[in-house]
PASEBA-1860 file (N, C-alpha, C; in nm, 3 decimals):
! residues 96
1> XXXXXXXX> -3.853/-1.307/-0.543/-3.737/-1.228/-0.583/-3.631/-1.241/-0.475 ~ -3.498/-1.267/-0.536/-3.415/-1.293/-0.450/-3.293/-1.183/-0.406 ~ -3.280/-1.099/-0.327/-3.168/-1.010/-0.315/-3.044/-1.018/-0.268 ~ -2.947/-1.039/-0.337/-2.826/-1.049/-0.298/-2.739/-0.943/-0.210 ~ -2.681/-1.002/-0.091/-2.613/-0.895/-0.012/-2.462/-0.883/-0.019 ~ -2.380/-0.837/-0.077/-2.246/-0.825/-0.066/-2.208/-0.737/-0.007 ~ -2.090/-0.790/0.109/-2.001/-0.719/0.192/-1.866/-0.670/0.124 ~ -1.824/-0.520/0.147/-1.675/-0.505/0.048/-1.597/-0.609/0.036
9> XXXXXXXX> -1.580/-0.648/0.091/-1.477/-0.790/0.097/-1.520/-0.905/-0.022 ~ -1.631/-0.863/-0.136/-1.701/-1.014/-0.174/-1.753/-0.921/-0.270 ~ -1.740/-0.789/-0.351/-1.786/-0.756/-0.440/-1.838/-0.817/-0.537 ~ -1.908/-0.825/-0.632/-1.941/-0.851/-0.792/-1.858/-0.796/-0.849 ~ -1.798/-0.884/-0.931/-1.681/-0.800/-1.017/-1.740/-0.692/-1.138 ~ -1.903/-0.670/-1.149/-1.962/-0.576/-1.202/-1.914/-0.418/-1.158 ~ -1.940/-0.458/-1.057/-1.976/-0.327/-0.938/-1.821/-0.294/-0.908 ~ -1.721/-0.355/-0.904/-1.591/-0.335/-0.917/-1.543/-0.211/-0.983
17> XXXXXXXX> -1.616/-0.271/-1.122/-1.563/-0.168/-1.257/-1.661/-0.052/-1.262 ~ -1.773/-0.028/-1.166/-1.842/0.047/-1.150/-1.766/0.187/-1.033 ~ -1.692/0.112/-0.894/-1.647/0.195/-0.799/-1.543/0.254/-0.831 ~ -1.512/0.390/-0.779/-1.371/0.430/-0.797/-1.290/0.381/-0.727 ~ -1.129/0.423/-0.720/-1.047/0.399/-0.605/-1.115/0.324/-0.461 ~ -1.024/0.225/-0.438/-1.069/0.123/-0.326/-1.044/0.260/-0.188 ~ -1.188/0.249/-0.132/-1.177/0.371/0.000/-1.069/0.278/0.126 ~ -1.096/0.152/0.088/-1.039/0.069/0.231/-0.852/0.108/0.227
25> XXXXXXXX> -0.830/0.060/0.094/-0.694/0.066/0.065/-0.643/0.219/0.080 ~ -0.708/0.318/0.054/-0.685/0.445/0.054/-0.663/0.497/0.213 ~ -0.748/0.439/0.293/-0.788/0.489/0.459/-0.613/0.418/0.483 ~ -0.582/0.308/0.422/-0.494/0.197/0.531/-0.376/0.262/0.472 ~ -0.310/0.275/0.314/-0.204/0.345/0.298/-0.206/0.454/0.364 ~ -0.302/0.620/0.369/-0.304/0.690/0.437/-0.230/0.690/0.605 ~ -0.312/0.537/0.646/-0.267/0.580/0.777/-0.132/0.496/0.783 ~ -0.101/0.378/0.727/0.084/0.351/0.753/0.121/0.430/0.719
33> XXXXXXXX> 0.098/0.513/0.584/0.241/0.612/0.546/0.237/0.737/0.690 ~ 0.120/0.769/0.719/0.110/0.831/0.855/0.186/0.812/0.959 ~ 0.153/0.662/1.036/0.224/0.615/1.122/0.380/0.618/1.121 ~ 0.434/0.606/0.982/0.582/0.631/1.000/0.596/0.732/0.998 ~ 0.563/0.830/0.946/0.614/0.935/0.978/0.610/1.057/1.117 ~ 0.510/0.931/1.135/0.512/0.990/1.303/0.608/0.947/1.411 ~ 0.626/0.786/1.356/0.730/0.748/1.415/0.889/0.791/1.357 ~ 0.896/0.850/1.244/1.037/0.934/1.230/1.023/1.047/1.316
41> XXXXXXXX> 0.913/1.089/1.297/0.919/1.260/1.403/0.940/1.256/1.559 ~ 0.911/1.124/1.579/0.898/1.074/1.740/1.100/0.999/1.764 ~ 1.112/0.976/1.654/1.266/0.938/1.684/1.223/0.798/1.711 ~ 1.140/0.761/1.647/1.138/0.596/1.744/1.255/0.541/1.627 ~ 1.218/0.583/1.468/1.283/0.475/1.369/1.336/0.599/1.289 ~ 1.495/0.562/1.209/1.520/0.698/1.163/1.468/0.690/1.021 ~ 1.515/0.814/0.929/1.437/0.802/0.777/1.522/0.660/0.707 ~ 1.607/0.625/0.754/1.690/0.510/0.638/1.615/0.379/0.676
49> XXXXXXXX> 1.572/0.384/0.820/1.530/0.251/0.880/1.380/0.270/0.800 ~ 1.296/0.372/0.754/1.136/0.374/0.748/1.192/0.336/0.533 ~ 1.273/0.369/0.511/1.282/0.341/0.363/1.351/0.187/0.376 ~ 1.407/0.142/0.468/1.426/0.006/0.451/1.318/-0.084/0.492 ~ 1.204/-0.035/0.576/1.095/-0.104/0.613/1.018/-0.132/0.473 ~ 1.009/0.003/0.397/0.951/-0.035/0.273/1.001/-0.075/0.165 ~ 1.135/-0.105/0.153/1.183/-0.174/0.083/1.183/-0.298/0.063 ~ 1.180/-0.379/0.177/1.137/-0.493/0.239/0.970/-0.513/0.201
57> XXXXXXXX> 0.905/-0.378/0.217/0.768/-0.447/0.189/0.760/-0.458/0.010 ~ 0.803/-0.400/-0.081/0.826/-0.373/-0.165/0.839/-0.554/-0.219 ~ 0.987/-0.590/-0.181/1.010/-0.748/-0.195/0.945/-0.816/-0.158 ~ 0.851/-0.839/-0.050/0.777/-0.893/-0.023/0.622/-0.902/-0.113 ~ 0.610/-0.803/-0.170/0.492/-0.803/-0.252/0.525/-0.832/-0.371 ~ 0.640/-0.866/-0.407/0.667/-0.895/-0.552/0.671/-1.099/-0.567 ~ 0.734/-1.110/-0.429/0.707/-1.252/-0.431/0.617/-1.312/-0.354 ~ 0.526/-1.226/-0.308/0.356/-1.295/-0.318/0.265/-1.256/-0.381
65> XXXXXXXX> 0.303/-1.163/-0.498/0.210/-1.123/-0.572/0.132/-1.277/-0.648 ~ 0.190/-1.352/-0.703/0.079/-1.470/-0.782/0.041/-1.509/-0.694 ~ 0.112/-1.513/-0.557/0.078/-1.658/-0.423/-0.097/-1.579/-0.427 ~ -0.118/-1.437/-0.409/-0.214/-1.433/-0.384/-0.354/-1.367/-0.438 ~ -0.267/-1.400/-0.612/-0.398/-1.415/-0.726/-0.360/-1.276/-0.778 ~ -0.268/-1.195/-0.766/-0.288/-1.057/-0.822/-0.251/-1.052/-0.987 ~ -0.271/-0.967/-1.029/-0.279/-0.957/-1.162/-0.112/-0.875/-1.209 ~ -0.073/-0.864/-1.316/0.010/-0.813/-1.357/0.039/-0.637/-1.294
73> XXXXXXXX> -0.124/-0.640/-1.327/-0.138/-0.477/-1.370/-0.167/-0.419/-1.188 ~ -0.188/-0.538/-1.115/-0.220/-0.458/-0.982/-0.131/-0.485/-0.934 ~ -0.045/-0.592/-0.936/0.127/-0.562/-0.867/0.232/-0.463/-0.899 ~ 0.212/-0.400/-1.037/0.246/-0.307/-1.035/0.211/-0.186/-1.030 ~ 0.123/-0.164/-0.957/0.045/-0.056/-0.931/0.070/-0.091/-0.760 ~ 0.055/-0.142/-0.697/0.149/-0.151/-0.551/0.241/-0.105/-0.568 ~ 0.340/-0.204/-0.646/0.472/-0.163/-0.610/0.486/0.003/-0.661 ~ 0.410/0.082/-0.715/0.423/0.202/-0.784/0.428/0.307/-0.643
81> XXXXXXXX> 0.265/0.221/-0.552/0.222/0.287/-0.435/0.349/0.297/-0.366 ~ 0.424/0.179/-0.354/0.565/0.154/-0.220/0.662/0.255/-0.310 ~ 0.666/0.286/-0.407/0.766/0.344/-0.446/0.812/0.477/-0.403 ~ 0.683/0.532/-0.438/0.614/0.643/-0.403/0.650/0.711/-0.285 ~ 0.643/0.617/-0.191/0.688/0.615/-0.033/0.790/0.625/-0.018 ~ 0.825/0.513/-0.067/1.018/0.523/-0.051/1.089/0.622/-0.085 ~ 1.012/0.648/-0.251/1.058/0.855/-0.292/1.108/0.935/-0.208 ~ 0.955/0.960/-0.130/0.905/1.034/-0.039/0.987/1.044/0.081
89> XXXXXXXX> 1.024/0.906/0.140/1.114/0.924/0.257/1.239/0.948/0.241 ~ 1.284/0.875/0.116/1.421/0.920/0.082/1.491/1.035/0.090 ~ 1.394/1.120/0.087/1.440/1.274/0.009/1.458/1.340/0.171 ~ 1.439/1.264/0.287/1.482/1.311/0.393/1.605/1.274/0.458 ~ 1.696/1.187/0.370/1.744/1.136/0.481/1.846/1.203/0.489 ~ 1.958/1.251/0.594/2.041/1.342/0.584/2.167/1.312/0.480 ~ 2.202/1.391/0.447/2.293/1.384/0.328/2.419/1.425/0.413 ~ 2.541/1.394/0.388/2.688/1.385/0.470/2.722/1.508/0.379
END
């Protein structure tokens, strides 16, 4: 009998449709959207510069989304995630 070992990185696409929400992706958005906003509170970057960072990431994931096999339905479900963010920071930035 032979037992197969898979590391997260190398799932069975069985066991895929078996897990909920990816924990890795969840820990790593958690902590960038974290990190900026620590770095707005710290004054390092202001709120227009942290919504242009993700705006930029935003474009960037739209034109490597095929480069790197993603599906319709999970590029837009990123870009939903970056949006989200951008929302989010937007709604701080000072108004004149």
């Amino acid at each position: 009998m032979t037992t197969e070992i898979f590391n997260d990185n190398n799932a069975p696409k069985a066991d895929m449709e078996l897990r909920g929400p990816d924990a890795h992706g969840q820990a790593a958005m958690l902590l960038v959207e974290s990190l900026v906003h620590g770095l707005i509170a710290r004054k390092v970057i202001s709120v227009a510069d942290a919504v242009e960072i993700v705006e930029t990431a935003t474009e960037v994931k739209v034109e490597v989304a095929a480069e790197w096999g993603d599906s319709p339905a999970t590029m837009l479900r990123s870009l939903h995630l970056l949006g989200a963010i951008r929302t989010s920071l937007a709604r701080d930035i000072p108004r004149k």
